[in-house]
C-alpha positions in Angstrom: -101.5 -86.3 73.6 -98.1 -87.5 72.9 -95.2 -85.0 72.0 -92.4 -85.9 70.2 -88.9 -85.6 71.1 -86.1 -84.0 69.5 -84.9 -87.5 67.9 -88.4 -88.6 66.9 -88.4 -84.8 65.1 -85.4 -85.8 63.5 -86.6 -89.1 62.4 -90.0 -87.3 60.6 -88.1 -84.8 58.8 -85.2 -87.3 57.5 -87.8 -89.7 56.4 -91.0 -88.0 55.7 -90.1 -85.5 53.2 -89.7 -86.5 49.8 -85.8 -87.1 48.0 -86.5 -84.3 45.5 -87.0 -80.5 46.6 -87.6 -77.9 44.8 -87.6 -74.3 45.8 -89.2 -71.5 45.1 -89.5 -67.6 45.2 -92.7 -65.4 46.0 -93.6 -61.7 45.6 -96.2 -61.9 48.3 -97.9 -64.1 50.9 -98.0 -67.9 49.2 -101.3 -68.7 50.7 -102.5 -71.6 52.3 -101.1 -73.9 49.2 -98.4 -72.2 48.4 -99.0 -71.4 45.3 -100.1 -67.5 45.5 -98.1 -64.9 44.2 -94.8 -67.7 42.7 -92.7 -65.2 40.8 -93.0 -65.3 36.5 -91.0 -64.2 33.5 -87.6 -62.4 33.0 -84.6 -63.3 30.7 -83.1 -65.1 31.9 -86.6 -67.2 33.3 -87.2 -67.6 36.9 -87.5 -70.9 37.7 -87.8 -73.7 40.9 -84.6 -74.7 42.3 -83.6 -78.4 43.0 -82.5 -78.0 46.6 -80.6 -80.6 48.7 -81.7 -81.0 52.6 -79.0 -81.5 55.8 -79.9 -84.2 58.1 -82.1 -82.9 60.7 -81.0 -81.6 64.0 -82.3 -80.7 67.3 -86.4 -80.6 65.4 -85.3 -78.9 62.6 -84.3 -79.7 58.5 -82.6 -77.1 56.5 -81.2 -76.5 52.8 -77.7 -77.5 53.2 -76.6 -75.1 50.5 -77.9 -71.9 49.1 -79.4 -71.5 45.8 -79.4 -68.7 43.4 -82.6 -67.8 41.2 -83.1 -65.6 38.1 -85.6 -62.5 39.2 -88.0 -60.4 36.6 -87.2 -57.0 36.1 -89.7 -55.2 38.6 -90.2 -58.1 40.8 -89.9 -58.6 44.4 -88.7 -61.6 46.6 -90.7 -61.6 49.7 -91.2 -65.7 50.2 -89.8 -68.7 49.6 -91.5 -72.2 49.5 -90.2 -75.7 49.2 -92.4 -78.0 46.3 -92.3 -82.1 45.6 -91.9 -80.7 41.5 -90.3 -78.3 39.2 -93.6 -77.1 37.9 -96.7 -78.3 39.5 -96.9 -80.2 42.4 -97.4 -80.0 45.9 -96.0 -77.2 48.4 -94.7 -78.4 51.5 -93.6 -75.8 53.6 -93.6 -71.4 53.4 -91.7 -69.2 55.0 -91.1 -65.0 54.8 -87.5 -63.8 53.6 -85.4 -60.9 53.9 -87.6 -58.9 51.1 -85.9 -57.6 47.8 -86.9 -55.2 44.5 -85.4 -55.3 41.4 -85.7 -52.7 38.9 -84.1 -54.6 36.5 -83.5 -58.1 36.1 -81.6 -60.1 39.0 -80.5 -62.6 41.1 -82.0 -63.3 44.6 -79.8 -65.9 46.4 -82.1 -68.1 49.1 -79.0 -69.0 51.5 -81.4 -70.3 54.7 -84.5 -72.3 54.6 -85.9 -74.8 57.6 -88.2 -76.8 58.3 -89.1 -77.0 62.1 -91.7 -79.2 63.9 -93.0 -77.4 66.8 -94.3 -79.2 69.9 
């Protein structure tokens, strides 16, 4: 079986993921589709996050700028995911974050997310 390299990496992420990302925040383990456990509510309204991707390096893709995201009173960040839509939609990619609580409605600012292909 074939491995890719580095640059053929690079080339997959750059062109294989879609134009339009969308972020978003979990309060436990997303599950294999993502979509366990995607945060709800507050006033402000949590919401996804349009998210713009750097060019991909050395295997890797990341958010090239962080985002900030209106948290529920009570709620807890504990994942992050990256969706092809706003609402609905298809989740691409999951990953753990440094964990927060909130008594009281907050911000929870996502400053790191990648995407990696491993060999």
């Amino acid at each position: 079986m074939g491995v890719l390299t580095a640059s053929g990496k690079n080339t997959v992420l750059d062109s294989g993921l879609p134009a339009n990302l969308y972020a978003a925040l979990h309060s436990g383990a997303p599950g294999a589709d993502g979509s366990g456990n995607e945060l709800a509510g507050g006033t402000p309204a949590y919401a996804r996050k349009a998210v713009a991707m750097a060019v991909a390096s050395a295997g890797a893709r990341a958010i090239s700028a962080g985002v900030t995201f209106d948290v529920p009173a009570a709620g807890v960040v504990a994942y992050a995911s990256l969706w092809t839509a706003e609402t609905g939609g298809v989740c691409l990619a999951t990953d753990d974050v440094t964990s927060e609580s909130f008594t009281g409605q907050g911000t929870y600012n996502l400053t790191a997310f990648t995407i990696s292909l491993a060999d």
